[in-house]
C-alpha positions, 0 to 999 in steps of 0.5 A: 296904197294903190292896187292896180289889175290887168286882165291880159289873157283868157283861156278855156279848155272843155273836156273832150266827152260831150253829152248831147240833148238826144243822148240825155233824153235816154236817161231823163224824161225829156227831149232836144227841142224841150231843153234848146226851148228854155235854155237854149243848150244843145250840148256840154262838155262832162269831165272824164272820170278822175277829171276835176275841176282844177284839172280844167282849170289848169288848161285854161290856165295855160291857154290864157297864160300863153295868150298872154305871153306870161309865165306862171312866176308873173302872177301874183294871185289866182281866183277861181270860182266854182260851184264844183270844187275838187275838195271843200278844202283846201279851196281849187284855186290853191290846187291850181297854185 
């Protein structure tokens, strides 16, 4: 037996609350130019309160679902890995489901 996967759509969706280096150099002992040095990051997008994980997931979902000129009754499985689940179980991409 044959399996066969096609990637047809990507989708990504960041929170609207965005956390700079200088505002995080206001709570930690560090500075914008340190941070861009060695990570080259300038700023990230952090979760509003009560935002989870398969909140985020759930718009990219959509985004990627449109690009792609599907409905969610054409996919057959949903793999999401995160290091910041929403529970330990059941597993985020269940909640997505």
């Amino acid at each position: 037996m044959s399996f066969k996967a096609v990637l047809r759509g990507c989708g990504a969706f960041l929170p609207e609350q965005v956390l700079t280096n200088d505002d995080l150099s206001k709570r930690v002992d560090t500075s914008d130019e340190w941070i861009r040095e060695r990570t080259g990051i300038c700023e990230r997008h952090i979760a509003a309160e009560g935002e989870l994980t398969s909140d985020l997931a759930v718009n990219a979902s959509k985004a990627a679902l449109e690009q792609a000129g599907l409905t969610p009754a054409d996919i057959d499985l949903i793999v999401l890995a995160t290091t910041t689940p929403d529970l330990t179980f059941p597993s985020t991409a269940a909640i997505v489901q």
